[in-house]
TORBATOR-869887 format. One line per 2 residues: number of its first residue (from 1); their letters; for each residue x, y, z of C-alpha. Coordinates in steps of 0.001 Angstrom, whole numbers, plus 524288, in hexadecimal, padded with zeros to 5 digits. Each point is the difference from the previous one (the first is absolute). Example, Ala and Ser with C-alpha at 12.3 -4.5 7.8 and 13.67 -1.06 7.14 Angstrom:
2
1 = AS = 8300C 7EE6C 81E78 ~ 8055A 80D70 7FD6C
REM end
This chain:
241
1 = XX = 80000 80000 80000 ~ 8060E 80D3C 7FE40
3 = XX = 80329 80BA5 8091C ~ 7F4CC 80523 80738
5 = XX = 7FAEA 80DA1 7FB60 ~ 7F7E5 8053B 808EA
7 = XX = 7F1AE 800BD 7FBA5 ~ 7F1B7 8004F 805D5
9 = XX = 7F779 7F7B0 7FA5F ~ 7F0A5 80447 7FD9B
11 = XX = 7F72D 7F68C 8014B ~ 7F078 8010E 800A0
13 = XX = 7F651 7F610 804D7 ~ 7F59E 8002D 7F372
15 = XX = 7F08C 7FA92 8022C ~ 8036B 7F29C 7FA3C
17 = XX = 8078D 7FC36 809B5 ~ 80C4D 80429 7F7C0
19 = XX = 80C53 80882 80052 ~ 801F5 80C83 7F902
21 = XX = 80D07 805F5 7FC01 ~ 8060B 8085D 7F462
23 = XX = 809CD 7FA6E 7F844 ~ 8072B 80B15 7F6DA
25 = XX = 7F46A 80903 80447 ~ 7F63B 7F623 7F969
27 = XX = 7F59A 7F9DB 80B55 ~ 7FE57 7F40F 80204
29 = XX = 7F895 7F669 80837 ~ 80573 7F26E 803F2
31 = XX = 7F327 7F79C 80359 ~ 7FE13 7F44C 80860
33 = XX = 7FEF6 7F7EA 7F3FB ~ 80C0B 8024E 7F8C7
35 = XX = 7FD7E 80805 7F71B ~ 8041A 80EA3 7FEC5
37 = XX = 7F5CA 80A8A 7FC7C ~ 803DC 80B55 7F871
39 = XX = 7F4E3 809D6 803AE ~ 802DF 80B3A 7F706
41 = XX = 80079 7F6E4 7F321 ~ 7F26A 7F856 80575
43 = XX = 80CB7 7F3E8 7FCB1 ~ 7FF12 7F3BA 8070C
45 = XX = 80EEA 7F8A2 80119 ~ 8018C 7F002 80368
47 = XX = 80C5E 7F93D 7FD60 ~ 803C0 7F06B 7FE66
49 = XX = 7F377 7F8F5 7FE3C ~ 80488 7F3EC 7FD3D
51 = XX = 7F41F 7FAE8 7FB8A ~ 7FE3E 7F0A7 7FCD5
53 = XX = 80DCB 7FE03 80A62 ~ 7F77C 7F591 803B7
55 = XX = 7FC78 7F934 7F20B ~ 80F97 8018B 7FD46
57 = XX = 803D9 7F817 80BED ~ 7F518 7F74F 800D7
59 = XX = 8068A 7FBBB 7F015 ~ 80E31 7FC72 80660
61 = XX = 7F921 7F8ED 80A86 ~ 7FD60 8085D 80B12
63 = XX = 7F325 7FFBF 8048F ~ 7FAA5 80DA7 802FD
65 = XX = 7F137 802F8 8026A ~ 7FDB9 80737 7F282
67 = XX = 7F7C8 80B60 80511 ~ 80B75 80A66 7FF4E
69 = XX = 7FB48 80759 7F35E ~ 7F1D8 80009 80575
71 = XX = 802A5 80601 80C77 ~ 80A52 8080B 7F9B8
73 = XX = 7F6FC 80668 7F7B8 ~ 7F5C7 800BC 80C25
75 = XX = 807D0 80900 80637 ~ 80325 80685 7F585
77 = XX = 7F344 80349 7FA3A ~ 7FC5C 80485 80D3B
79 = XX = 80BF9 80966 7FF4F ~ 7FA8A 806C3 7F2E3
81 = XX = 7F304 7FE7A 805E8 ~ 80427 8082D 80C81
83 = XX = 80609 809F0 7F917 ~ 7F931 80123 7F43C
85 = XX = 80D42 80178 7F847 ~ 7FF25 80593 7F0F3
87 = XX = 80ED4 7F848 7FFFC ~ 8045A 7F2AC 80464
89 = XX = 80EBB 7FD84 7FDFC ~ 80431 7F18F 7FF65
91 = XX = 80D3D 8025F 8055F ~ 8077B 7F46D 7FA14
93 = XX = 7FFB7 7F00A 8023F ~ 7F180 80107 7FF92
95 = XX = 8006F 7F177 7F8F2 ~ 80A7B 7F7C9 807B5
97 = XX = 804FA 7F9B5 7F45D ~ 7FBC0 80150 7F015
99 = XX = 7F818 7F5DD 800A7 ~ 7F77B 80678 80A50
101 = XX = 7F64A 8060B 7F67D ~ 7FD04 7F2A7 7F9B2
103 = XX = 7FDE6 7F98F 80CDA ~ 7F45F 80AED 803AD
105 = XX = 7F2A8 7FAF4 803B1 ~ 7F7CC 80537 7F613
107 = XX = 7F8EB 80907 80BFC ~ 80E42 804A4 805C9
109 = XX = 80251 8043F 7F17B ~ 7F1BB 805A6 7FF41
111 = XX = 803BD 807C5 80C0D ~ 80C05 8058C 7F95C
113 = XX = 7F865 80519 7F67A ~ 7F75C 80832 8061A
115 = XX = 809D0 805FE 809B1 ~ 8035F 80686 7F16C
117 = XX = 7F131 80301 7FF29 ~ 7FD86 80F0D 80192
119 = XX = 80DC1 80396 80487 ~ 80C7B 7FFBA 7FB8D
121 = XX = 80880 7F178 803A3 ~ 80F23 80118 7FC96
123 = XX = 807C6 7F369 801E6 ~ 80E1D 804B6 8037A
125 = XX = 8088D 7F43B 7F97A ~ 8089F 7F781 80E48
127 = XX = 809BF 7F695 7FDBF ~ 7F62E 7F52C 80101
129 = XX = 7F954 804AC 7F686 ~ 806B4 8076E 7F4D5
131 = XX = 7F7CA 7FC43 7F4CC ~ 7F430 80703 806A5
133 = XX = 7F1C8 7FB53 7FECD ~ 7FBCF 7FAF0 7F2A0
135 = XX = 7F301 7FDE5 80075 ~ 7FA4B 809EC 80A1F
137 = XX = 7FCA3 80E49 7FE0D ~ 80903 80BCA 805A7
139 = XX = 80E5E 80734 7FCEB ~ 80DA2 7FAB8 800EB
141 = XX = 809ED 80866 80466 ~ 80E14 7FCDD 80458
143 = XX = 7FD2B 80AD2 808F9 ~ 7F9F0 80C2B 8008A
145 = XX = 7FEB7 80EA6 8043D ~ 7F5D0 80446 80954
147 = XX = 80115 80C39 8091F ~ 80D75 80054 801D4
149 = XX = 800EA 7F209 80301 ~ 806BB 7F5FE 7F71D
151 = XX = 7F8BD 7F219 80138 ~ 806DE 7F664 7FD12
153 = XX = 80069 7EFA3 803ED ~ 80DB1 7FE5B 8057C
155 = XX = 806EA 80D0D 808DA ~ 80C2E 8054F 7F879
157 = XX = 80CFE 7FEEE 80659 ~ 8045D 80D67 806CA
159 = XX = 7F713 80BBF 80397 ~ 7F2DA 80094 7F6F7
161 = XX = 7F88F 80B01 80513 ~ 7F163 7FD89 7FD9E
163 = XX = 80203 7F24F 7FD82 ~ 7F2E8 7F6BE 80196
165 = XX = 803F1 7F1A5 7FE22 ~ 7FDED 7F2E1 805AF
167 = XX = 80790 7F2CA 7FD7D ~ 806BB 7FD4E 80C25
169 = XX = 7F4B4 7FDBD 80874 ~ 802FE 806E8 80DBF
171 = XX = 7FC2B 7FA6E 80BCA ~ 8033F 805BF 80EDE
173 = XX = 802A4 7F9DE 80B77 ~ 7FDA9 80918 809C9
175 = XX = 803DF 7FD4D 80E57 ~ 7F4FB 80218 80A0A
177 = XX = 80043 7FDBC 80F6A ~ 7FAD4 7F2F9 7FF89
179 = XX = 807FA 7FB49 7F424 ~ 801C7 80283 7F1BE
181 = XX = 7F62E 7FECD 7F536 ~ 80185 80104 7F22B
183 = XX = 7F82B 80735 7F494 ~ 80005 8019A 7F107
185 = XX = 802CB 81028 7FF9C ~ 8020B 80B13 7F968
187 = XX = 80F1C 80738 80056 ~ 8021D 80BFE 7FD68
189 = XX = 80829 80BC8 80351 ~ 7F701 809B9 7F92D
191 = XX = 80850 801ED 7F4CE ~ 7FA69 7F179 7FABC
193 = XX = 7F87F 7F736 8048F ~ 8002A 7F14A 7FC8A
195 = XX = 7F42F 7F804 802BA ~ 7FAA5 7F347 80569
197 = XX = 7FD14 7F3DD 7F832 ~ 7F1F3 801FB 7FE1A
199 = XX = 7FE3E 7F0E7 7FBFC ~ 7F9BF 7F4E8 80901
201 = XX = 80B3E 7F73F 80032 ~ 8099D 808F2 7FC01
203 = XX = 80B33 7FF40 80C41 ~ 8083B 80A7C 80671
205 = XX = 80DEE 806DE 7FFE8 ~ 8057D 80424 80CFD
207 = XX = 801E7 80F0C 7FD4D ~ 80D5C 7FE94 806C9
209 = XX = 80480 7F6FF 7F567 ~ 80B5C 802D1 7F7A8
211 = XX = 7F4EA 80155 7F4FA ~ 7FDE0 80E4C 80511
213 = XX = 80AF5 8041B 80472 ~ 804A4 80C1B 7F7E0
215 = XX = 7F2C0 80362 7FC3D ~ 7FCDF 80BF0 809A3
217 = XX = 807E5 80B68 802CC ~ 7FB0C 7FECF 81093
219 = XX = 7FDDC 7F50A 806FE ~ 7EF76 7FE14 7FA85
221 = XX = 7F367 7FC38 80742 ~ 7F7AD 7F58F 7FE86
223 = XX = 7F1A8 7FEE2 7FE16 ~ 7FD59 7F5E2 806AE
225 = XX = 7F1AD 7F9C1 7F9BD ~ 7F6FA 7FA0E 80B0F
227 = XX = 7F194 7FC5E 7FE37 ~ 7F9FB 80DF6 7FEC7
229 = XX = 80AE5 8090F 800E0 ~ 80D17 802F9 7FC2B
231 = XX = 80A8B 8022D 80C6A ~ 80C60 80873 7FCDC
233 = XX = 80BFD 7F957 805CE ~ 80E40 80777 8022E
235 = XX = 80B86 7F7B5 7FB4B ~ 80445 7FDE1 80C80
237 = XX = 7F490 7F77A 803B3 ~ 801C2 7F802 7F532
239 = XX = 80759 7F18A 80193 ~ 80501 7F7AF 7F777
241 = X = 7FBE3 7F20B 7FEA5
REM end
């Protein structure tokens, strides 16, 4: 991690249960679920879907109940449904493999479709899933502009002010009196923010890994995602596994 620079964080408890910060001077609000809301676009952000994880392990011989797209897209339709977003941004490794698409129950692929229905649905292109969707409505981007943010699937190396991405999954172990408990999170030090694995099976990276190290200028904070709200966490309270 580098140096410290000294900085005061901003954070703001929002209705649903969420976090709201600025990150370049853009708002934005980390919710319980996952997924970051961009209020002044009306744009709704979710990163690493995975969907049909299941399907793909379930064909090399590891059984895994093969509800993971449905609930997946559950909670995600509830998400657009919440917020009534104009925008949904698939943030990269939507499909865990390029096969995915093929492997869709005809209603999970129905459901896909009409997230594109009346608003605007732009798959940004993971390493997972590089060919994009083939079949299903929306725009492919390798990554794109948006409010002076830069969403993109996998973080840059080095300082990327107003960077949005996902790929490495963050998850916090945060030490409490009675123990330690650990959390799929948000981590940012409001000049980017990477975000959780929004998928059902999709795992999680310790945010002290080596994976992020490099990737903020001060030592970041973690939103921590519990059942109905989002808990901001200093580094310091963080463990690693």
């Amino acid at each position: 991690m580098n140096a410290v620079i000294p900085f005061a964080y901003a954070f703001a408890a929002s209705a649903c249960g969420g976090l709201s910060t600025q990150v370049r001077g853009t708002e934005v609000v980390m919710r319980a679920s996952g997924a970051l809301w961009i209020e002044g676009e009306r744009t709704l952000v979710v990163a690493d879907l995975h969907l049909e994880k299941g399907s793909s392990y379930a064909r090399r011989g590891q059984m895994l109940p093969p509800y993971d797209t449905r609930e997946t897209l559950g909670r995600l339709e509830a998400e657009v449904e919440a917020t009534r977003a104009s925008t949904v941004i698939l943030l990269g490794d939507t499909f865990h493999d390029r096969t995915s698409e093929d492997r869709l129950a005809a209603d999970d692929a129905e459901r896909l479709r009409g997230l594109a229905r009346g608003r605007t649905l732009i798959w940004v292109i993971g390493n997972h899933d590089a060919d994009g969707p083939r079949a299903l409505p929306g725009e492919v981007a390798d990554e794109l502009a948006l409010a002076g943010l830069v969403l993109r699937h996998e973080p840059q190396a080095g300082p990327q002010p107003g960077e949005i991405a996902g790929h490495l999954h963050p998850a916090a172990r945060v030490r409490a009196p009675r123990g330690t408990v650990r959390r799929r999170c948000f981590v940012t030090d409001a000049e980017r923010v990477v975000l959780p694995a929004f998928g059902a099976y999709a795992g999680g990276l310790n945010v002290r890994d080596a994976a992020f190290a490099g990737l903020f200028v001060r030592p970041p904070l973690a939103g921590a995602l519990g059942p109905a709200r989002v808990r901001a966490v200093g580094w310091r309270q963080l463990a690693s596994d």
